[in-house]
C-alpha positions, 0 to 999 in steps of 0.5 A, a space after each residue: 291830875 299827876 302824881 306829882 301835882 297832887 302831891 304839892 297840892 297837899 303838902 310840899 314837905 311830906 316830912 314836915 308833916 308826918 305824926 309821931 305815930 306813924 311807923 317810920 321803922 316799918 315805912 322804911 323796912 317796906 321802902 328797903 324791900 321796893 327798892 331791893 325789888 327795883 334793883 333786882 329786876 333791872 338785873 333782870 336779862 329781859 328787863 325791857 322786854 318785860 317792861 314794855 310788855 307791861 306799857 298797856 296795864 292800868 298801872 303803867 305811867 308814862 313817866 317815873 313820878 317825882 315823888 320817891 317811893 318812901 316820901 309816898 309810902 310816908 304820905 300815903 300812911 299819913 293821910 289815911 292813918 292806917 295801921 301797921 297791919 295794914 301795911 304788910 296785908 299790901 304788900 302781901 297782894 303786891 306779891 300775890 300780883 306780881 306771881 299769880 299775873 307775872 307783874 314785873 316792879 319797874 319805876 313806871 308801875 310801882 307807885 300806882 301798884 303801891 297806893 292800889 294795894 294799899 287801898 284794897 287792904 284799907 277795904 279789907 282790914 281798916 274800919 274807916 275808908 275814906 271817899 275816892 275824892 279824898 284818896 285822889 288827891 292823896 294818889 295823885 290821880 283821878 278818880 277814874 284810874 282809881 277805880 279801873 286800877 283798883 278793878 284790875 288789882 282785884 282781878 289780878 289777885 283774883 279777888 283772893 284779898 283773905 290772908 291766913 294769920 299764918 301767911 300774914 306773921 311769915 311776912 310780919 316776921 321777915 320784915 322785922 327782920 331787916 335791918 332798917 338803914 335809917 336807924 343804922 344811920 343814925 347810930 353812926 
């Protein structure tokens, strides 16, 4: 199964489909950061080196899934109707893999990444967790992957998945403070 086939499986139009209580200011924010982090890294004097050098890793796709990395974040939270919370505890341990084993974001690994960090963080902070058939479908990929993904994040992040309030309201607090350019265009 695809990314991308899963996805139409589900809903063909992500937006169509979104509740009011999901966070679209803190979705968007988190969406700013990635593709920041994706413009940046490409800068990067040995991009393709690092990149290829990340080709047999579990997160590597061989291909950069149709979905964008907002419509994914918004189905992602859609479906598990996570909490805020939740969000940022994600995004810590993508930081926390991306320093502590070197793990450069490209386009062929940040959607696997994303969807497997927030899945440790639903484990780690939700109390309703849903079965692997139902988060298969909501990733677009097997079962299986989703396993050995979430056994190599785990390990990646050396099982390390506490996060200090401390750690968690430095996060909290920068990505507040970003300007969420959906809300900037609207007010033009």
């Amino acid at each position: 199964m695809s990314i991308h086939s899963s996805c139409n499986e589900i809903s063909t139009d992500i937006n169509s489909s979104i509740e009011s209580k999901i966070n679209e200011s803190l979705l968007n924010k988190i969406n700013l950061i990635f593709k920041v982090v994706l413009e940046e890294n490409k800068k990067l004097q040995n991009y393709s080196e690092k990149s290829m050098s990340q080709k047999n890793m579990s997160f590597y796709s061989n291909y950069i899934p149709s979905i964008s990395i907002k419509n994914y974040l918004f189905r992602i939270v859609n479906y598990t109707e996570i909490e805020d919370n939740t969000i940022i505890i994600a995004l810590i341990y993508i930081d926390r893999i991306c320093e502590m084993a070197k793990i450069m974001l490209t386009p062929y690994n940040i959607h696997k990444i994303i969807f497997t960090a927030i899945l440790l963080a639903i484990k780690y902070n939700e109390d309703i967790i849903f079965n692997f058939e139902y988060y298969s479908k909501i990733a677009g990929i097997s079962i299986k992957e989703i396993q050995i993904l979430e056994k190599d994040f785990s390990i990646l992040l050396r099982f390390k998945f506490f996060v200090s309030k401390e750690h968690f309201e430095k996060y909290k607090l920068y990505i507040d403070n970003i300007d969420d350019e959906e809300e900037n265009s609207k007010k033009i």
